[in-house]
C-alpha positions, -999 to 999 in steps of 0.1 A, spaced: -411 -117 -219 -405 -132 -184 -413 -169 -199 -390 -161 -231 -360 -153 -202 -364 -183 -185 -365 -206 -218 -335 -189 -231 -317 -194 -193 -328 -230 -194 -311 -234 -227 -281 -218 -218 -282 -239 -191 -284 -270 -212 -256 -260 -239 -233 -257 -212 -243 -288 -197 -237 -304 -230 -204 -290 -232 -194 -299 -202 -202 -332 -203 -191 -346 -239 -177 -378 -240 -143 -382 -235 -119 -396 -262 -91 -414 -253 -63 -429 -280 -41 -462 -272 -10 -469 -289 13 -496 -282 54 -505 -285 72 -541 -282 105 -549 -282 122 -582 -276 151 -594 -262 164 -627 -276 199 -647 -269 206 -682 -275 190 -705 -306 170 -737 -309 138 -728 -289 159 -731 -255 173 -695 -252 160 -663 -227 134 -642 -244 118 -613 -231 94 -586 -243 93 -552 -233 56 -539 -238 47 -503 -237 11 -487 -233 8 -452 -243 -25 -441 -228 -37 -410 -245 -66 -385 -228 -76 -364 -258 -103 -347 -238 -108 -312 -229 -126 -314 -196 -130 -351 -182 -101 -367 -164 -94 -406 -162 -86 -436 -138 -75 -467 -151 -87 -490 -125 -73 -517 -144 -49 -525 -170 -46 -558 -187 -31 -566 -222 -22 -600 -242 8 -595 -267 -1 -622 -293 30 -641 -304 15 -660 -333 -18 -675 -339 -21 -699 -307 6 -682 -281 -1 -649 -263 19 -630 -236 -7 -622 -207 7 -586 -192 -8 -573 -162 1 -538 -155 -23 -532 -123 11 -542 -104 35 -531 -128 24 -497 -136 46 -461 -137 53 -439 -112 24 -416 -124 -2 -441 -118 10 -444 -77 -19 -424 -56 -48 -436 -43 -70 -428 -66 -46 -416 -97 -67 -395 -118 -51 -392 -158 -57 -350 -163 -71 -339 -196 -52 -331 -229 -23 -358 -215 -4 -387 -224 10 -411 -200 33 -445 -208 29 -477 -188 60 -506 -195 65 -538 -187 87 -570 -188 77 -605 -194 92 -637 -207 80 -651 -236 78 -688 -218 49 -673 -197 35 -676 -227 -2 -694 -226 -10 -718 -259 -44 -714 -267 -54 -740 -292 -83 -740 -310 -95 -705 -305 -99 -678 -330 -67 -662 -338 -58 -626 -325 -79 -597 -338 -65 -587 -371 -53 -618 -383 -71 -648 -405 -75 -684 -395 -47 -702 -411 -22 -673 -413 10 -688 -406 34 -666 -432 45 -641 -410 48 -661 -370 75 -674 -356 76 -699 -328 77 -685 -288 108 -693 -276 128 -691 -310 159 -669 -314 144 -644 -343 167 -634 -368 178 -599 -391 153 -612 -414 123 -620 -397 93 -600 -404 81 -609 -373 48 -592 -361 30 -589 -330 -9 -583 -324 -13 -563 -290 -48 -564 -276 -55 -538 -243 -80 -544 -213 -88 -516 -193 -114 -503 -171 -121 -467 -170 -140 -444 -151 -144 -407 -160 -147 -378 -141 -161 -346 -146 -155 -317 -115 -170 -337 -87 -191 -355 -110 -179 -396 -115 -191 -418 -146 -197 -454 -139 -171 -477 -150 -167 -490 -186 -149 -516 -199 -126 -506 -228 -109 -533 -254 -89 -521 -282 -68 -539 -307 -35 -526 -322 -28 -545 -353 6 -561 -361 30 -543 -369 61 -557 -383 94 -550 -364 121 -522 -368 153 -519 -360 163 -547 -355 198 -556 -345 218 -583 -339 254 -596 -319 262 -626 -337 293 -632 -313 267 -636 -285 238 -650 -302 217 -619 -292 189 -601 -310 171 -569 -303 141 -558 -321 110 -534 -316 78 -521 -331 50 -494 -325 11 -499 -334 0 -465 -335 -36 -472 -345 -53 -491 -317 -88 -495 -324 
């Protein structure tokens, strides 16, 4: 009796363990929007990139010790973002832990002539070699009836904690898929152009 108490403790033991400790799921999703006046490749450009970091987990907090994403403007240009300096308010604290069962944004600004050409490589996750039919050039003034699409690819590395318990860090790369633009509208009096998306399914 006194050995089937102490198996049925150690098991109890265990299960709560397990519970306790189940990996923790977290969901990216990611919004552009661009800013565009002027025409003929020499007018300002800017995109506005949002991160929507998403801690789906019951127990395990999270810090973001780094936060990294490329916004793929066609097939050879990408945006490099950096949001270690750029980050919200919620991320100031030293350390800034994400709490469970949360959902916290991330934005920022960049120009689109920061962006790096990257010849020969592969093209962006999500997109086949050769695929020109739906990129337009960096630095062009879109227009009402582009279907312009952008391929946002996030860099972050994580580390989970559990009570006073800390994971090792891990390395996290996810891929939102293009995601052609809505609402877009237009000043034709100033030349200006303002369009957005949302990738929902970052994978």
């Amino acid at each position: 009796m006194a050995a089937m108490i102490e198996t049925l403790a150690l098991l109890a033991v265990v299960c709560a363990v397990i519970v306790v400790l189940r990996p923790a799921h977290l969901v990216f999703a990611a919004r552009v929007s661009g800013f565009s006046r002027g025409g003929g490749g020499g007018g300002e450009k800017r995109i506005r990139i949002t991160i929507i970091a998403n801690n789906t987990s019951k127990h395990a907090r999270v810090q973001y010790r780094s936060m990294k994403t490329e916004v793929w403007v066609d097939d050879k240009q990408w945006v490099p973002v950096d949001f270690d300096g750029k980050t919200s308010a919620q991320f100031s604290g030293d350390p800034w832990w994400q709490p469970p069962d949360n959902s916290t944004l991330l934005t920022a600004r960049v120009h689109v002539l920061e962006a790096d050409e990257k010849k020969n490589q592969p093209p962006p996750p999500g997109k086949l070699a050769g695929d020109t039919s739906t990129t337009t050039a960096a630095g062009a003034s879109p227009s009402p009836s582009d279907n312009k699409e952008y391929t946002v690819v996030i860099k972050t590395q994580v580390q989970f904690s559990y009570g006073p318990a800390r994971t090792r860090f891990y390395n996290i790369i996810v891929t939102c898929p293009p995601s052609a633009n809505a609402n877009i509208s237009s000043d034709y009096d100033t030349a200006t152009y303002v369009y957005s998306s949302r990738n929902d399914r970052c994978t």
